[in-house]
N, C-alpha and C positions, 0 to 999 in steps of 0.2 A: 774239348781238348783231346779225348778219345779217341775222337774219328780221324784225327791229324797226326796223332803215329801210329795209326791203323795205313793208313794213305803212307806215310811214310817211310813203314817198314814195307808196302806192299810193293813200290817204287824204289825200292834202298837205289839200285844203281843210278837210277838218272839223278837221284839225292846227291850221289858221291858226283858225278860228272859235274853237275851246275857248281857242287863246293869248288871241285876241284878248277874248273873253267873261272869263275870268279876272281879263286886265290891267285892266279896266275895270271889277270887281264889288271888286278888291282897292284900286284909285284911287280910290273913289267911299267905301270902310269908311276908307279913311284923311281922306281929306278932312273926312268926316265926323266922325270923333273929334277933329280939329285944328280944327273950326269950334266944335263944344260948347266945347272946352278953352278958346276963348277967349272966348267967352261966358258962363262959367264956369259951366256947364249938362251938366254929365258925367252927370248922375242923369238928365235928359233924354235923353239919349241912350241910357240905357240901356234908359229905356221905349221907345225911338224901333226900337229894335235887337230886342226883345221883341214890338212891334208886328209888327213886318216878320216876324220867324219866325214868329208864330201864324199871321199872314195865308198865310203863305206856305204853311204846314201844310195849312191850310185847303183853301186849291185845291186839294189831290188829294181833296176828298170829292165825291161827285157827289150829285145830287139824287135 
């Protein structure tokens, strides 16, 4: 357990970046479900959510 905030203090910033990237990738899938829901557009979202992952796939292909 030592050696893990040893590595963590010695990293602090990419620590704070990943929190900080997380808290805002996890705010933005919630929001989002709570904006359909009231919309009452769930099915929507699912393509919306489908959309975003293939796109996402996508970018690691190169030309």
């Amino acid at each position: 357990m030592k050696n893990y905030f040893t590595i963590v203090r010695k990293h602090a910033g990419v620590c704070q970046f990943i929190a900080f990237f997380y808290l805002a990738m996890g705010t933005s899938k919630y929001t989002q479900i709570l904006f359909f829901q009231k919309h009452a557009a769930l099915l929507n979202y699912s393509f919306s959510y489908s959309a975003m992952a293939l796109a996402g796939s996508c970018a690691f292909f190169d030309r």
